[in-house]
VEXKOLDREN-246794 format. One record per residue (C-alpha): residue number from 1; residue in one letter; x, y, z. Coordinates in nm, 4 decimals. Layout:
BEGIN
+-----+--------+----------+----------+----------+
: num : residu :       xx :       yy :       zz :
+-----+--------+----------+----------+----------+
: NUM :      A :        X :        Y :        Z :
...
+-----+--------+----------+----------+----------+
This chain:
BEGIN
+-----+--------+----------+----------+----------+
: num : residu :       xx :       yy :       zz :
+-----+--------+----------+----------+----------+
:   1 :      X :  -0.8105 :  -1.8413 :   1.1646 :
:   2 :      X :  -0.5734 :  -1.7481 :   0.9460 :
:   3 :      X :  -0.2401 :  -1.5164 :   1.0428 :
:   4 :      X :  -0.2332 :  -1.1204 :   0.9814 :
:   5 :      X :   0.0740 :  -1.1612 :   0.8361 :
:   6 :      X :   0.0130 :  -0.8980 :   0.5791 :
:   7 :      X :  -0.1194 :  -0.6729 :   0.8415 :
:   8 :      X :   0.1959 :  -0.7056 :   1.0817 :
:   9 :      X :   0.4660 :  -0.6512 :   0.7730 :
:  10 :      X :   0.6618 :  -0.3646 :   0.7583 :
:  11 :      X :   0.5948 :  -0.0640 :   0.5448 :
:  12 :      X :   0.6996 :   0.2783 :   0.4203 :
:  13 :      X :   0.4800 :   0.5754 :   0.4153 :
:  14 :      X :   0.6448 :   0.8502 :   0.2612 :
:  15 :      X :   0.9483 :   0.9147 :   0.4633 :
:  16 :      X :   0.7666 :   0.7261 :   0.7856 :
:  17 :      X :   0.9519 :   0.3540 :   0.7302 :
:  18 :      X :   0.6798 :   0.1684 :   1.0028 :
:  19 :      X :   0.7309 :  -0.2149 :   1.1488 :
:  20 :      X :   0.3458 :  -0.2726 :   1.0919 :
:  21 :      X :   0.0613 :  -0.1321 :   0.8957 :
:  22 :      X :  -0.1401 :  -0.1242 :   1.2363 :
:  23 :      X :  -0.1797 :   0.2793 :   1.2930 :
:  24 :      X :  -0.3736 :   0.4134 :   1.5816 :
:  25 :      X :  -0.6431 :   0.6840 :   1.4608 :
:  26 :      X :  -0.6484 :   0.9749 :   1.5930 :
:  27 :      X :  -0.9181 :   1.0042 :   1.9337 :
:  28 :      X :  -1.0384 :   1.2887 :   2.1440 :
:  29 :      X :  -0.9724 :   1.2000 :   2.4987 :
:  30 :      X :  -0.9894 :   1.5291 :   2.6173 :
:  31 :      X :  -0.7201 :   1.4912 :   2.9072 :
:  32 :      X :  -0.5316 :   1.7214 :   2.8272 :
:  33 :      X :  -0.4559 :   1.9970 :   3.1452 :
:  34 :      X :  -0.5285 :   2.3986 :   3.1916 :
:  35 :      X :  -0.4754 :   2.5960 :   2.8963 :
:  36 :      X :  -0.4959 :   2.2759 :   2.6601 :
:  37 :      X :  -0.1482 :   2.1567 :   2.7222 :
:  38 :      X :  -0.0787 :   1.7743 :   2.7310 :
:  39 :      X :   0.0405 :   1.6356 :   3.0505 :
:  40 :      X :   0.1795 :   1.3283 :   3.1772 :
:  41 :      X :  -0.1123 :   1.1310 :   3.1688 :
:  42 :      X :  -0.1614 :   1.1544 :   2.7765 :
:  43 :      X :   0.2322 :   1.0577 :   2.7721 :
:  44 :      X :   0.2202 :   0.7497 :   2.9486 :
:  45 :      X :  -0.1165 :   0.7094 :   2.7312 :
:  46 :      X :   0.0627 :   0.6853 :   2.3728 :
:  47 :      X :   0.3492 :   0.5467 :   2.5368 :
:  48 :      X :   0.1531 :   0.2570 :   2.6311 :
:  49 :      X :   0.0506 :   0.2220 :   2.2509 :
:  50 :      X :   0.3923 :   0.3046 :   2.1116 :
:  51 :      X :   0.3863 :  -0.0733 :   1.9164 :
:  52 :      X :   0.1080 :   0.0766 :   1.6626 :
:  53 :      X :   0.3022 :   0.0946 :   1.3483 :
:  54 :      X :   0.1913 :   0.4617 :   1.3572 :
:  55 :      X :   0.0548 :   0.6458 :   1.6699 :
:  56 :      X :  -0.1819 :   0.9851 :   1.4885 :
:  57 :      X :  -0.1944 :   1.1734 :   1.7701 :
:  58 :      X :  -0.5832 :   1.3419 :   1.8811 :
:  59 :      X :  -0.7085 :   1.6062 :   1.7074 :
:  60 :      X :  -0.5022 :   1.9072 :   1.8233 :
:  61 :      X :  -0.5508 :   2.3060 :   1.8054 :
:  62 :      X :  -0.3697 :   2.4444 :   1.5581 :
:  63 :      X :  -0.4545 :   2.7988 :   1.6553 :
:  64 :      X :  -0.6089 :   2.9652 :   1.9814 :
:  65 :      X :  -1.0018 :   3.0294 :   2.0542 :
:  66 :      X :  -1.1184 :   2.6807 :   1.8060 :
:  67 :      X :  -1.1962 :   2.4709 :   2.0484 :
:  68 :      X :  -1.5040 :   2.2366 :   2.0588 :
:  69 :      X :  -1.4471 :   1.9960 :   2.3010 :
:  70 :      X :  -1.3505 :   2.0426 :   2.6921 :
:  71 :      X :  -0.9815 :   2.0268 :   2.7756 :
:  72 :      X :  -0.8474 :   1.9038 :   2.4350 :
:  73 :      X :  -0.5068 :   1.9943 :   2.3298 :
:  74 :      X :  -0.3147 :   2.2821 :   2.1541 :
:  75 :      X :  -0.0140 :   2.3203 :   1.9842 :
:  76 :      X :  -0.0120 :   2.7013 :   1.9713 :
:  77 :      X :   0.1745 :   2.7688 :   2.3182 :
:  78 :      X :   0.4949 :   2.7328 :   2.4380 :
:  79 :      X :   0.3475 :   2.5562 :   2.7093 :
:  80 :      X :   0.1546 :   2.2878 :   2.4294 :
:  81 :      X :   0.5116 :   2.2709 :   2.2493 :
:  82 :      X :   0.7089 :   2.1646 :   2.5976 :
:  83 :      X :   0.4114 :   1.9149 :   2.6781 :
:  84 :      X :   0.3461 :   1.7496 :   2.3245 :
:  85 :      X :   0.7552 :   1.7113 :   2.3679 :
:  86 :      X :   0.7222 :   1.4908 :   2.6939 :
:  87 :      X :   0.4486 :   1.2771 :   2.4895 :
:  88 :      X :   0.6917 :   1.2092 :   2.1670 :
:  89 :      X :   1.0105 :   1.1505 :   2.4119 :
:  90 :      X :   0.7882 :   0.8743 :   2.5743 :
:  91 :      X :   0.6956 :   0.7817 :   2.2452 :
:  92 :      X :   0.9980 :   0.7437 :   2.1153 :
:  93 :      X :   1.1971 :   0.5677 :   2.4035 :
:  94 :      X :   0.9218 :   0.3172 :   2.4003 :
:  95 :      X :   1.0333 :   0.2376 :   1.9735 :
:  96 :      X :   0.6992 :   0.4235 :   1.8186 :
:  97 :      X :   0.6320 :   0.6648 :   1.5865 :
:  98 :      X :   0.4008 :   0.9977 :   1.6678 :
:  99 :      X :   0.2135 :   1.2130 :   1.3839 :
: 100 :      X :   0.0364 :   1.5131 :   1.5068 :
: 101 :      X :  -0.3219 :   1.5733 :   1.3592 :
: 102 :      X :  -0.3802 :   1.9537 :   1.2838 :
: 103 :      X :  -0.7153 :   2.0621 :   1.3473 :
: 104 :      X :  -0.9542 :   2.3643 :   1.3053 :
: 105 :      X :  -1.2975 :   2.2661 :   1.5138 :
: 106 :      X :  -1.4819 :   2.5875 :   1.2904 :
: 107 :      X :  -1.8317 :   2.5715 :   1.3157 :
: 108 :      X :  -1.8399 :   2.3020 :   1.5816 :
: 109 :      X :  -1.6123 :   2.5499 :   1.8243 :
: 110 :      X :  -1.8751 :   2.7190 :   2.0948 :
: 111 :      X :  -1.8432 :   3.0875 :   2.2260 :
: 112 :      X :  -1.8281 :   2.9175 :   2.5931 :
: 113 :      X :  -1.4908 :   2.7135 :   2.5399 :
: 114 :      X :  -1.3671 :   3.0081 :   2.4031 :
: 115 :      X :  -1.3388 :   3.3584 :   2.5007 :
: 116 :      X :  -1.6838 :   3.4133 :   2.3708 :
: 117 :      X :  -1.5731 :   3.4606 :   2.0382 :
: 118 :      X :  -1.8221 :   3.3347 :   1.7742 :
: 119 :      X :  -1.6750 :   3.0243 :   1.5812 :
: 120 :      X :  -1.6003 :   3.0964 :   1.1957 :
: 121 :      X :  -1.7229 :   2.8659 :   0.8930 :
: 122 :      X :  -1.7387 :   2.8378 :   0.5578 :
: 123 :      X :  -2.0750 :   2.9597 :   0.5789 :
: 124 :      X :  -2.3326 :   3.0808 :   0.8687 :
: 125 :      X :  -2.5162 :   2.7816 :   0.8986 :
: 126 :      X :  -2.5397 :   2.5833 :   1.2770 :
: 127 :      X :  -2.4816 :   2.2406 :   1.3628 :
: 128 :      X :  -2.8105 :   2.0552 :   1.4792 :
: 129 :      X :  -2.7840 :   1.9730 :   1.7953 :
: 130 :      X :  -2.6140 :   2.0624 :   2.1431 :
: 131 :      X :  -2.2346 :   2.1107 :   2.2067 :
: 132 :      X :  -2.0912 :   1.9826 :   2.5749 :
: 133 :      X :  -1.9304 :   2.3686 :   2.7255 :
: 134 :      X :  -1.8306 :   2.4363 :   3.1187 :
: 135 :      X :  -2.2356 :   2.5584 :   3.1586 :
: 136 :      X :  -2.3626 :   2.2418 :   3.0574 :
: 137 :      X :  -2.5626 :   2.1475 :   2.7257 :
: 138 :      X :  -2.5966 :   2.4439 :   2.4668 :
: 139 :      X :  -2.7143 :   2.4407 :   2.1491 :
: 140 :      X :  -2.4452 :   2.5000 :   1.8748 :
: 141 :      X :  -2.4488 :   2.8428 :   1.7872 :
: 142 :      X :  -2.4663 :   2.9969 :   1.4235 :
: 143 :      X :  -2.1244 :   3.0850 :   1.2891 :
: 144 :      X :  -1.9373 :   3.3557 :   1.1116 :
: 145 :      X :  -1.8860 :   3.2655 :   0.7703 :
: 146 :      X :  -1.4996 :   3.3717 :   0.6875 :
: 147 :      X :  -1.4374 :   3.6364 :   0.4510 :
: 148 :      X :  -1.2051 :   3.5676 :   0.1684 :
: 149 :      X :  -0.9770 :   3.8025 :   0.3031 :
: 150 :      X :  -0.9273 :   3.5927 :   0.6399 :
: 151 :      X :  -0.8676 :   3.2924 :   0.5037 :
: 152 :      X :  -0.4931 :   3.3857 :   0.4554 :
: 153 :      X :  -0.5024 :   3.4252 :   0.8325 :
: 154 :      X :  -0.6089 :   3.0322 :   0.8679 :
: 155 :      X :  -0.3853 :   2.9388 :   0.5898 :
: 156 :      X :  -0.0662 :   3.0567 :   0.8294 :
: 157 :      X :  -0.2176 :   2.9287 :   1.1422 :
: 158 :      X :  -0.1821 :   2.5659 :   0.9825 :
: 159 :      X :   0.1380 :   2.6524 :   0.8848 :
: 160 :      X :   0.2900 :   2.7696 :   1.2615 :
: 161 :      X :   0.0944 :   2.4856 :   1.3682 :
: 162 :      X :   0.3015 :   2.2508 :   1.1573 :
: 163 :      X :   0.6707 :   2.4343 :   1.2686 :
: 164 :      X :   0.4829 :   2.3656 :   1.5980 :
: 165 :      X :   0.4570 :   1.9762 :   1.5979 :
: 166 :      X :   0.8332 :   2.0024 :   1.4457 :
: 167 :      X :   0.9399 :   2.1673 :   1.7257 :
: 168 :      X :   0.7814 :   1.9183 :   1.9817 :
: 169 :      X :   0.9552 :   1.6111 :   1.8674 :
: 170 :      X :   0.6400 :   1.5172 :   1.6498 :
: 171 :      X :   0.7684 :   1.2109 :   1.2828 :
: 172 :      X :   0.5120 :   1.4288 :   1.0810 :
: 173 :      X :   0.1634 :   1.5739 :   1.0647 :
: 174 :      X :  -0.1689 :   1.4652 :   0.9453 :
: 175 :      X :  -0.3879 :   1.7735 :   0.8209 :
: 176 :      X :  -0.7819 :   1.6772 :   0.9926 :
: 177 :      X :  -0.9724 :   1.7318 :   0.6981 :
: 178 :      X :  -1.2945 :   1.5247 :   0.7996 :
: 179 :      X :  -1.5934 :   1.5047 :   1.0607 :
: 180 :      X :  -1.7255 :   1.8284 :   0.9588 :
: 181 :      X :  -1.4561 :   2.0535 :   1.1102 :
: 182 :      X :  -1.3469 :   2.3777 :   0.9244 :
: 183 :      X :  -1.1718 :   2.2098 :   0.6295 :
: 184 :      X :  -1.4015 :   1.9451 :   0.5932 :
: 185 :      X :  -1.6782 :   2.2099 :   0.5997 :
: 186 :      X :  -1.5353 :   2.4304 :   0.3162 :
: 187 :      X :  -1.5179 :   2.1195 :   0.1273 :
: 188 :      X :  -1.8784 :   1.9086 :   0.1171 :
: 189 :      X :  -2.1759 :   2.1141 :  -0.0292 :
: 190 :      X :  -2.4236 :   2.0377 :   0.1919 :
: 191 :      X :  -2.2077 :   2.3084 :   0.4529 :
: 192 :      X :  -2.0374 :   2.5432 :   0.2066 :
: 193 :      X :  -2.3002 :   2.7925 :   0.0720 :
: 194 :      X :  -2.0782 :   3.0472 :  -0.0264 :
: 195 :      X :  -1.9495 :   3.2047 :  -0.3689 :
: 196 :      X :  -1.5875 :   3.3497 :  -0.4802 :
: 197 :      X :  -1.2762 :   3.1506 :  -0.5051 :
: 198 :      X :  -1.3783 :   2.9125 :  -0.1875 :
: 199 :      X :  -1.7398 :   2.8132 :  -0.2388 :
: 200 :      X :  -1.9493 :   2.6912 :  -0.5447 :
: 201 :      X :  -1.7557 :   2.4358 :  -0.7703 :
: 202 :      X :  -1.5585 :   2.1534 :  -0.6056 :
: 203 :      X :  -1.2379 :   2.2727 :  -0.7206 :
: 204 :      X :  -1.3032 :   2.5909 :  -0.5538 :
: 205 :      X :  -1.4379 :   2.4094 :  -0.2258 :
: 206 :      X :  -1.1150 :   2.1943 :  -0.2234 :
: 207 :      X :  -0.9279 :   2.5165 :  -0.2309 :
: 208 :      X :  -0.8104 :   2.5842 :   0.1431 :
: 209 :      X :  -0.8119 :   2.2183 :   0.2091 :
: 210 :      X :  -0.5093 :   2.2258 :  -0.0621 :
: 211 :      X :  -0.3711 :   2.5290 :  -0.0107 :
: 212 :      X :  -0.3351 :   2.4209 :   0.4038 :
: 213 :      X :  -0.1613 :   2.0959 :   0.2521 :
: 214 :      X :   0.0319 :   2.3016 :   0.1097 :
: 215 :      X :   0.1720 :   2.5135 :   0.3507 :
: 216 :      X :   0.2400 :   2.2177 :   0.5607 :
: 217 :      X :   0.4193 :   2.0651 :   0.3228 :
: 218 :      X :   0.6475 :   2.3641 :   0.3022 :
: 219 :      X :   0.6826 :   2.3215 :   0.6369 :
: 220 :      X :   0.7763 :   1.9055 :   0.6577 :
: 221 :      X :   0.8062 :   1.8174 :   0.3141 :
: 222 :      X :   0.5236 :   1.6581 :   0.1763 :
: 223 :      X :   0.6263 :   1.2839 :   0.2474 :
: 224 :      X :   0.5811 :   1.4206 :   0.6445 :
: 225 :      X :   0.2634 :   1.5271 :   0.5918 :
: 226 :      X :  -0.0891 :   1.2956 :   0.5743 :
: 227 :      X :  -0.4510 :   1.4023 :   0.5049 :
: 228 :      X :  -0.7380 :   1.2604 :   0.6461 :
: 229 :      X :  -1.1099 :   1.2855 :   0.4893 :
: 230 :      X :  -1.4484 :   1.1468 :   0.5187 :
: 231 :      X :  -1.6337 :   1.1923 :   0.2368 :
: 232 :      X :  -1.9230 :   0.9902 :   0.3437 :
: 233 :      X :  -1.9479 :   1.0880 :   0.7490 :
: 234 :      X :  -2.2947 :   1.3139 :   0.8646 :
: 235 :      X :  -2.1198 :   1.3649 :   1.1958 :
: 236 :      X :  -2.1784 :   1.7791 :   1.2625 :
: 237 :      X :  -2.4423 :   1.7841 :   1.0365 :
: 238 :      X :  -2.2437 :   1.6851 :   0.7543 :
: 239 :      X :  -2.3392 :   1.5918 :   0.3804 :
: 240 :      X :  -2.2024 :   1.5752 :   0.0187 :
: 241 :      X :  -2.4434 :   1.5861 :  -0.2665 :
: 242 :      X :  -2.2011 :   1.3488 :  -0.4619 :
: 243 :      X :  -1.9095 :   1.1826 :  -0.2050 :
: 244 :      X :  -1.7775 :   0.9544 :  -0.5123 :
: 245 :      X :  -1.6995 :   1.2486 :  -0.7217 :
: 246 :      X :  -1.5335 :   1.4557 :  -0.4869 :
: 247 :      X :  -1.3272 :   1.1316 :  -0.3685 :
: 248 :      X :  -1.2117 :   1.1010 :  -0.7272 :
: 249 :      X :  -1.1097 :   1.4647 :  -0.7648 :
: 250 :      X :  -0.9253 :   1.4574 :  -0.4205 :
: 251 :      X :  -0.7469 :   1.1538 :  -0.5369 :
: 252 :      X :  -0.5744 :   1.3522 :  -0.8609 :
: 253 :      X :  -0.4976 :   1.6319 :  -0.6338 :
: 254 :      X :  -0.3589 :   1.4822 :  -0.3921 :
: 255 :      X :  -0.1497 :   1.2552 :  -0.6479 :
: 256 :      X :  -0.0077 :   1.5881 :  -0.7051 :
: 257 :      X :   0.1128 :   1.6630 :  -0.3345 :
: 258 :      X :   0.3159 :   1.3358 :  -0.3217 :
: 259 :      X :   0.1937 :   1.3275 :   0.0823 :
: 260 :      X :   0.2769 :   1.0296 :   0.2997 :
: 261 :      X :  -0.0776 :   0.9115 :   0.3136 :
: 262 :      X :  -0.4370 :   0.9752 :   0.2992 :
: 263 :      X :  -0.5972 :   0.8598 :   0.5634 :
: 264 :      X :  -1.0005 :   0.7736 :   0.4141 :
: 265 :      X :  -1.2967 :   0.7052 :   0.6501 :
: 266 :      X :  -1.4931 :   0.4736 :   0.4701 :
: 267 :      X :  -1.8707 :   0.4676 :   0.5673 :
: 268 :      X :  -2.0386 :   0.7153 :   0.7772 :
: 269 :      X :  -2.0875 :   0.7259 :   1.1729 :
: 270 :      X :  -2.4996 :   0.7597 :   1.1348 :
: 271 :      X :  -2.5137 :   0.5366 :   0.8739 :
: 272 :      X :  -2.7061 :   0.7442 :   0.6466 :
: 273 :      X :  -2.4659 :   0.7680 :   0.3533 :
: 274 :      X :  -2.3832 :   0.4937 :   0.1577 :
: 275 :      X :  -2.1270 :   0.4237 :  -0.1108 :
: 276 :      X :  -1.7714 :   0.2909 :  -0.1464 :
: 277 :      X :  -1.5474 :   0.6029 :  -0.1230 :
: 278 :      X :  -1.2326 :   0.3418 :  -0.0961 :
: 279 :      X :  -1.2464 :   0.1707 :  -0.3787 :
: 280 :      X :  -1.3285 :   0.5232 :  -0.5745 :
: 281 :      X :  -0.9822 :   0.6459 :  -0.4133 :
: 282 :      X :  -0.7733 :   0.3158 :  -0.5197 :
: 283 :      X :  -0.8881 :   0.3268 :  -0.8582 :
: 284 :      X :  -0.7364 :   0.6975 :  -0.9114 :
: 285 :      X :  -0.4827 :   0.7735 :  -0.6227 :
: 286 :      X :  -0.1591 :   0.6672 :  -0.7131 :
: 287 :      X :  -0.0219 :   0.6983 :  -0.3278 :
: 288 :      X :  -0.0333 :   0.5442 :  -0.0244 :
: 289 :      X :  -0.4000 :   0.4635 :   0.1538 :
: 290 :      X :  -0.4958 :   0.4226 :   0.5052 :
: 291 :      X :  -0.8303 :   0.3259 :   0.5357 :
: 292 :      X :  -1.0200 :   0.3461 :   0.8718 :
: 293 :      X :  -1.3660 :   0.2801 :   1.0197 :
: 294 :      X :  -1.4874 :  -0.0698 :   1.1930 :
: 295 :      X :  -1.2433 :  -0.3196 :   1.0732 :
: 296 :      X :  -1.2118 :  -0.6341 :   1.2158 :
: 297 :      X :  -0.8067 :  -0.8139 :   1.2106 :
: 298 :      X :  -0.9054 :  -1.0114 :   0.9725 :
: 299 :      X :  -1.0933 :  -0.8060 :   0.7391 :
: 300 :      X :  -0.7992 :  -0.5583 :   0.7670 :
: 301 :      X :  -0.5553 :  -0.8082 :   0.6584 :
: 302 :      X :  -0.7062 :  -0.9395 :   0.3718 :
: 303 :      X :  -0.8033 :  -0.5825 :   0.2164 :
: 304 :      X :  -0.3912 :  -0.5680 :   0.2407 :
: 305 :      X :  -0.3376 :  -0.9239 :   0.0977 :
: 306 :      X :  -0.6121 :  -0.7837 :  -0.1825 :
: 307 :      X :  -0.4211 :  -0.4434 :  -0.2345 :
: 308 :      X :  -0.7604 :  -0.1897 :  -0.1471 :
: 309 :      X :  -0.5508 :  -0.0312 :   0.0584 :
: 310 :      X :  -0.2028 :  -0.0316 :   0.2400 :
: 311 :      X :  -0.2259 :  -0.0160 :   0.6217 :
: 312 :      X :  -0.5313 :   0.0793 :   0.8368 :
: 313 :      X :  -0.6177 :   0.3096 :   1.1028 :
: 314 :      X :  -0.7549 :   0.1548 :   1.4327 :
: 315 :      X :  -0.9588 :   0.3745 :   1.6372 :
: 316 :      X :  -1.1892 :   0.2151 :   1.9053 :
: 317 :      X :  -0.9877 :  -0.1106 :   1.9996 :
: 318 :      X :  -0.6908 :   0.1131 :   2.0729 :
: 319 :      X :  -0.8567 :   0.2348 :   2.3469 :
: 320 :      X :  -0.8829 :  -0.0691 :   2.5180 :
: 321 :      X :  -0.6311 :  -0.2755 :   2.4084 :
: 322 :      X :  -0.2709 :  -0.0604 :   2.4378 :
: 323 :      X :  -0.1103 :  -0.3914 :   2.2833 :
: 324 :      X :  -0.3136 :  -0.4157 :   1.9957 :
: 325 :      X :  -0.0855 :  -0.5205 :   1.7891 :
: 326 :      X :   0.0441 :  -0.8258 :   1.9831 :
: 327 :      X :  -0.3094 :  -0.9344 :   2.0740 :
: 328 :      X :  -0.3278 :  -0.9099 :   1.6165 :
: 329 :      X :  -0.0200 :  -1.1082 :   1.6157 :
: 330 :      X :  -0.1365 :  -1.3795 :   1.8593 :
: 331 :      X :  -0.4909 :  -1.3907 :   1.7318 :
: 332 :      X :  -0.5854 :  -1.2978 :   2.1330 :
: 333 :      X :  -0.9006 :  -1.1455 :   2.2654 :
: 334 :      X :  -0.9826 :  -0.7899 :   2.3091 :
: 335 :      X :  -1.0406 :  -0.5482 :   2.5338 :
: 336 :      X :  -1.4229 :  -0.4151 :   2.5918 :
: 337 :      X :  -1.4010 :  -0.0358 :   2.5642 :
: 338 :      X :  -1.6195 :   0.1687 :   2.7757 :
: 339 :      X :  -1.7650 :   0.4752 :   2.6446 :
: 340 :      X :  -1.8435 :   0.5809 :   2.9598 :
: 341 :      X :  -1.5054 :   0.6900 :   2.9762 :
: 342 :      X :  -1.4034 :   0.7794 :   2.6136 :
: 343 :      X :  -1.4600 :   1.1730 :   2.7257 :
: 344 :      X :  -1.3975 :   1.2341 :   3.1085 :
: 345 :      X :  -1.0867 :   1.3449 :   3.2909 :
: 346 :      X :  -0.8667 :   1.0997 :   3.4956 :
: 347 :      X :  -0.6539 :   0.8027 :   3.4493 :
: 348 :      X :  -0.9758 :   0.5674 :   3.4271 :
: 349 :      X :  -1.0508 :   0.4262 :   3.0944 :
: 350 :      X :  -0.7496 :   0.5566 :   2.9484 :
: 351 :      X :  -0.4458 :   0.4393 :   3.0945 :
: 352 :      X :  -0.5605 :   0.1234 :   3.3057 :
: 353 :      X :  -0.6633 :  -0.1037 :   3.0593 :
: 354 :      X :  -0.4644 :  -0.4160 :   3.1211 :
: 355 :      X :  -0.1679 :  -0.5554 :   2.8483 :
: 356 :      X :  -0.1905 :  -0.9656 :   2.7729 :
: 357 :      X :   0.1276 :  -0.9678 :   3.0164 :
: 358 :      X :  -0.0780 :  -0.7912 :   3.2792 :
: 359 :      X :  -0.3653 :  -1.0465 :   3.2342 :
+-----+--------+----------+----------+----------+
């Protein structure tokens, strides 16, 4: 087999100068403690991982009252800032790098996890399906679609969020703009029903996606700042009536944003929509791409070698293997995840899977 030398060479993302193009995608784990705030259990977690070229951090709050998963965390609080801190100290003394990935959960929020407050969308249309909350099962609930004169409101929530992470020790941010979460739902069609300056057209359902890049940027400078989208994913009920052509017209906005990377999901979790979004965004986006979903070493290496795209995002065999990049460089086995613990409290499954050394 041959060696991932492409794979393990150093590159530069914006301002984020990395040893390897081996990133680790941002994943739920939900361990954070009370009141959302990261403990020391998800610092000794990244730590672990800390030889990634790139560590994205999980899908955090950016603002109070949108969550949709148990015990994920925030960045909102004092409290969140002081325990994100301990996470990018351990990150840091171990010789990583740490982005924070912003996150609205909109429509896939429930009124259980928070307050009782009604999640807000770009429209008031439900998720199929059932939502895990402290009473069990429920089914997701219809949401509030925003009016324009809120979305201001979000707009500056991003935009704390962002002085947040800066304040908590964080290399940059990555803006979650995928999966069917609020931004991601604004922008697809087959979620954004609504009229006026953020519904209708795809320029205007790219809008607050933007304008939340944006704001970040103001906050980081744009080479601080990544985006990630998934054009293609039916996760939350998700769908695009043409994913190629709003690939393409991401691509020349975000040439205009001069951002450290976009991070692209390239096929879809369900498998029900097909096409190749990657090759759509290579063709037009003049900056750096991360491309994520199901690679293999090898298959990640040569789409390097071949120039598709410039470092990819590892999601799944980062939970298992903490040394994933030495087990690349040595061509070693893997880790088996277990999905039985992908989403439940406690140091099993997420910090005691063993190192090569270890074995």
């Amino acid at each position: 087999m041959s060696e991932a030398t492409e794979l393990l060479s150093p590159v530069t993302l914006g301002a984020l100068q990395l040893n390897n193009r081996v990133l680790m995608a941002p994943l739920t784990r939900v361990r954070a403690e009370a009141d959302h705030v990261p403990g020391d259990l998800m610092a000794q977690y990244y730590a672990q991982r800390a030889s990634a070229g790139l560590i994205i951090a999980e899908a955090t709050m950016a603002m109070a009252d949108t969550s949709a998963f148990i015990s994920e965390p925030g960045i909102y609080s004092a409290e969140q800032i002081a325990g994100w801190r301990k996470v990018t100290d351990a990150v840091h003394k171990a010789g990583g790098k740490i982005i924070l990935q912003l996150w609205h959960g909109g429509r896939a929020s429930h009124p259980d996890l928070n307050g009782g407050k009604t999640p807000v969308a770009a429209s008031a249309v439900a998720i199929d399906g059932e939502v895990h909350t402290p009473a069990g099962k429920q089914p997701y609930t219809v949401p509030r679609a925003l009016a324009d004169d809120e979305i201001p409101s979000i707009i500056e929530g991003f935009r704390q969020a962002a002085e947040n992470a800066k304040e908590a020790g964080f290399d940059g941010v990555e803006v979650h703009g995928a999966n069917g979460y609020l931004l991601d739902n604004f922008l697809r069609d087959g979620s954004n029903q609504r009229s006026g300056p953020y519904g209708g057209s795809l320029e205007n359902r790219a809008r607050l996606l933007l304008e939340v890049l944006q704001a970040v940027s103001d906050v980081w400078g744009s080479q601080r700042v990544a985006v990630r989208t998934s054009p293609l994913n039916s996760f939350n009920s998700m769908k695009d009536s043409d994913p190629i052509e709003m690939t393409c017209y991401l691509a020349q906005q975000f040439n205009q944003l001069d951002l450290a990377f976009w991070h692209l999901m390239r096929a879809d979790f369900m498998a029900e929509q097909q096409g190749d979004v990657v090759s759509a965004a290579r063709a037009l986006y003049q900056g750096n791409l991360v491309s994520n979903m199901g690679y293999s070493r090898d298959e990640a290496n040569q789409g390097i070698v071949e120039q598709k795209f410039d470092a990819v995002a590892f999601g799944v065999p980062y939970i298992a293997n903490p040394d994933l990049v030495e087990r690349f460089r040595l061509d070693a086995p893997l880790n088996e995840a277990d999905p039985e613990t992908f989403y439940v409290p406690g140091a099993k499954g997420y910090i005691d899977y063993p190192t090569l050394a270890e074995q």
